[in-house]
C-alpha positions in Angstrom: 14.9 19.4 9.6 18.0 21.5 9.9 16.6 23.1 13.0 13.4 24.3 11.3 9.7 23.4 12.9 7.4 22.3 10.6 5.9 25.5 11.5 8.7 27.2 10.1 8.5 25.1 6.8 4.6 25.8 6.8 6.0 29.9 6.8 8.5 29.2 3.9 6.1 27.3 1.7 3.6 30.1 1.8 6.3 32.6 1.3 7.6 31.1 -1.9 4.2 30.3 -3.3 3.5 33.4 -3.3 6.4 35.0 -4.3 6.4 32.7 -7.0 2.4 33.0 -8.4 2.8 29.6 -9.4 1.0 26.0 -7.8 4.1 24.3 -5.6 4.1 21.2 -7.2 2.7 18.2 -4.8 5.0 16.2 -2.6 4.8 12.4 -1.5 2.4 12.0 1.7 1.1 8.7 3.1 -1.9 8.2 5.8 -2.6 5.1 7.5 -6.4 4.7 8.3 -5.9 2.4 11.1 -9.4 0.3 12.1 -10.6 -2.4 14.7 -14.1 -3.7 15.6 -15.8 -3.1 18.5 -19.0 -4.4 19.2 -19.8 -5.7 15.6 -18.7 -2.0 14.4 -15.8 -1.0 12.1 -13.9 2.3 14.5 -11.1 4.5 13.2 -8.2 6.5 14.7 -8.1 9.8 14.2 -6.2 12.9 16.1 -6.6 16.8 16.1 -4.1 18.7 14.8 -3.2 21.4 16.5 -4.3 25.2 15.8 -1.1 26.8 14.8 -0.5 24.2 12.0 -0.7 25.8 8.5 -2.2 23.0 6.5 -5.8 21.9 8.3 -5.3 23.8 11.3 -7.7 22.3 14.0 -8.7 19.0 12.0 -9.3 15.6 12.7 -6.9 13.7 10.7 -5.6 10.4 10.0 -1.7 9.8 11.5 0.3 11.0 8.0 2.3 13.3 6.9 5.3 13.4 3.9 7.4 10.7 2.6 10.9 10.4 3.0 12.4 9.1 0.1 15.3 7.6 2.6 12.3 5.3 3.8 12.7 2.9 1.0 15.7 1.8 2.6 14.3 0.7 6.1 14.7 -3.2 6.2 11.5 -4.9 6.2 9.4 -7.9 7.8 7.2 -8.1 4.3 6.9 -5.9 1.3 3.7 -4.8 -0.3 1.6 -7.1 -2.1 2.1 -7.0 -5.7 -1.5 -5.8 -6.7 -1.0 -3.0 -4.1 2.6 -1.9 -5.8 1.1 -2.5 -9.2 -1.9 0.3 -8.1 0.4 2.5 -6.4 2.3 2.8 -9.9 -0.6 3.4 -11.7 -1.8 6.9 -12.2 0.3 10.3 -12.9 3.9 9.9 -11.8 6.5 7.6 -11.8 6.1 5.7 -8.6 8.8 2.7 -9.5 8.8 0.1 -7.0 11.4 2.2 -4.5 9.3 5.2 -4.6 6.0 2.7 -3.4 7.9 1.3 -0.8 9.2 4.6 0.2 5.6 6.1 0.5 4.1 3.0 1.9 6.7 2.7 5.0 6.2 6.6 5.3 2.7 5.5 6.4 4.0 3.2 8.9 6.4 5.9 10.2 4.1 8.9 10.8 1.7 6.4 12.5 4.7 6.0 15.2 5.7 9.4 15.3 2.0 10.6 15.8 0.3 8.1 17.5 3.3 5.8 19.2 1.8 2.4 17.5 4.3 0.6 15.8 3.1 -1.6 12.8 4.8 -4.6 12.0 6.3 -7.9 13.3 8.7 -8.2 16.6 12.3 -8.6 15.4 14.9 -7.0 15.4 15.5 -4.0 12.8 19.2 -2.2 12.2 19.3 1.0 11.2 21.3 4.3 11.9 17.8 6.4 10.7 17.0 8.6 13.2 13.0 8.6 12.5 13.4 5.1 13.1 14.9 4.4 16.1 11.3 4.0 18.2 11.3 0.8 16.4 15.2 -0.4 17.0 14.3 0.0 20.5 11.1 -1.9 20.9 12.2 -4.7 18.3 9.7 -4.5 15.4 10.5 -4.7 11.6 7.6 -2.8 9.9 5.8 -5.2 7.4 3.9 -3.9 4.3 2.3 -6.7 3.2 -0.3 -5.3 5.8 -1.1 -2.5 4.3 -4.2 -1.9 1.8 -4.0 0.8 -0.6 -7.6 2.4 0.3 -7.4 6.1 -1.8 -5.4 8.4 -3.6 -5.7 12.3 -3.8 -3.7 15.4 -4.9 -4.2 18.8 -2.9 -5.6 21.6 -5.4 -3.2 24.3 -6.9 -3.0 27.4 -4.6 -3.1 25.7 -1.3 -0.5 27.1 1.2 1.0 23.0 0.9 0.4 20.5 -1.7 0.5 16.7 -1.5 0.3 14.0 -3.5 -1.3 11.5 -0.7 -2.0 7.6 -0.9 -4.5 6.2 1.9 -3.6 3.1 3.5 -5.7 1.2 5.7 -4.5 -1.7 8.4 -5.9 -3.2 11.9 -5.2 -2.6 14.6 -4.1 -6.3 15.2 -1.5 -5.6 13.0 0.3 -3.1 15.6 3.0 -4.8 17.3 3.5 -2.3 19.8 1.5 0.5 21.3 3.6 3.5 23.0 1.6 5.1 26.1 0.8 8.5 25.4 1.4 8.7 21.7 4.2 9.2 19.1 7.2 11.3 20.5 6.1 14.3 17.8 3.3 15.2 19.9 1.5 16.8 16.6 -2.1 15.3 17.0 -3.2 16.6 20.3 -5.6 14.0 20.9 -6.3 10.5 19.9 -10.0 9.0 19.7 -11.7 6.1 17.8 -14.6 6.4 16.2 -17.1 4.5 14.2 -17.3 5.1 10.6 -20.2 6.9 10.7 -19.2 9.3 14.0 -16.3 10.0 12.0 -17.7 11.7 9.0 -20.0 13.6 11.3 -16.4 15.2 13.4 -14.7 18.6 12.1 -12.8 16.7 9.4 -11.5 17.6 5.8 -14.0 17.3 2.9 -11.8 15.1 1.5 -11.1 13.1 4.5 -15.3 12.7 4.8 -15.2 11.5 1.2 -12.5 9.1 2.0 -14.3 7.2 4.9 -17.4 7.0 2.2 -15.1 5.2 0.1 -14.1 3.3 2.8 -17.4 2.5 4.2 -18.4 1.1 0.8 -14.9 -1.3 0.4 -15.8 -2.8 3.7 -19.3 -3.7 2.7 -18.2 -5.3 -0.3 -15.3 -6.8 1.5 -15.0 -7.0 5.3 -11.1 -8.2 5.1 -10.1 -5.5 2.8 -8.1 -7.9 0.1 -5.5 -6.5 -2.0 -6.4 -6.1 -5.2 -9.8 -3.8 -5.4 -10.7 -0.9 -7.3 -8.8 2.7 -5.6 -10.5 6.1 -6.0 -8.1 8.4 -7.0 -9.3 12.5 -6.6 -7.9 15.4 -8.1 -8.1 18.8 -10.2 -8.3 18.6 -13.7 -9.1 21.3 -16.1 -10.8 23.4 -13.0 -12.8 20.4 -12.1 -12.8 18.0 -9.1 -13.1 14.6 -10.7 -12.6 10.9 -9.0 -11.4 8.4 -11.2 -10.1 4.6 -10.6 -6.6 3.3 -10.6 
């Protein structure tokens, strides 16, 4: 990041915004919901981030954060399903097959970074990215065709950052390797699993609590999670919140 924190980026996006007086426009995100069942319950990961951090100060979140468009060209175990690409392009935006791969392996990468679990298949992966090293090292080619396109949600205007954010979901079985001690970024500082239900009770993001509703109701309707299902998709429009289905 050219020696900048992403405190220091947090700083410079206020600054401009306000200089500005005009909504920054929303930029690629991805979360993974990762999930595993213990004692005949559905859990989730989630992690606190810390105080000093601009955007949700303090919150439990899901491991996330912005896409790199360079992500589209990490090599790959298995690319997305095709009803999963085909939802990720619908909606506002042009989000072409690169730009879905790029968001949905930006998923994959912040869970690493945040919570040291790499999700994929063990083989070997070349690549000179730095971001992606953790995985050169331990042998695993991420895989997409794991991932299940859960939500979709754009951060109001006149927010100190705005992101245009698609919710993924995958099991834990899916992780081929789990780092001890977390990702190497140290953002989240701490990691629990909760059930469903724990979870929307924790300090978390209102949109966060209506995301594990959503979630909660997929699961009942289908335990697996197939590809191919209905995905909320929440946003401002005209001054009001509305949720609407891609």
């Amino acid at each position: 990041m050219n020696g900048m924190t992403k405190a220091d980026v947090d700083k410079l996006d206020k600054g401009l915004a306000v200089r500005s007086g005009r909504p920054l426009r929303p930029r690629d995100a991805a979360t993974l919901i990762l999930l595993d069942r213990r004692d005949g319950d559905v859990v989730v990961l989630m992690g606190r981030r810390h105080a000093g951090h601009a955007f949700m100060p303090g919150k439990f979140v899901f491991p996330g954060g912005r896409t790199d468009p360079a992500d589209s060209r990490i090599p790959i175990a298995a690319p997305l399903h095709r009803e999963i690409e085909a939802k990720l392009a619908a909606g506002p935006g042009r989000t072409n097959p690169v730009r879905a791969r790029a968001i949905a392996l930006s998923a994959i990468r912040e869970t690493y970074e945040e919570a040291g679990l790499l999700i994929g298949r063990k083989g070997a992966l070349a690549t000179t990215k730095r971001d992606w090293q953790g995985f050169v090292e331990h042998g695993v080619a991420p895989s997409l065709d794991v991932l299940r396109f859960i939500a979709r949600a754009i951060t109001p205007p006149n927010r100190v950052r705005r992101f245009d954010t698609r919710f993924f979901a995958a099991w834990r079985s899916d992780v081929a390797v789990e780092l001890p001690g977390g990702g190497p970024t140290n953002e989240l500082e701490e990691l629990v699993w909760l059930p469903l239900a724990e979870a929307r009770k924790a300090d978390i993001p209102d949109i966060t609590r209506m995301i594990l509703a959503e979630l909660e109701k997929q699961l009942a309707d289908d335990p697996l999670l197939r590809p191919g299902g209905a995905v909320p998709f929440f946003r401002l429009v005209r001054n009001r919140f509305v949720r609407e289905v891609l």
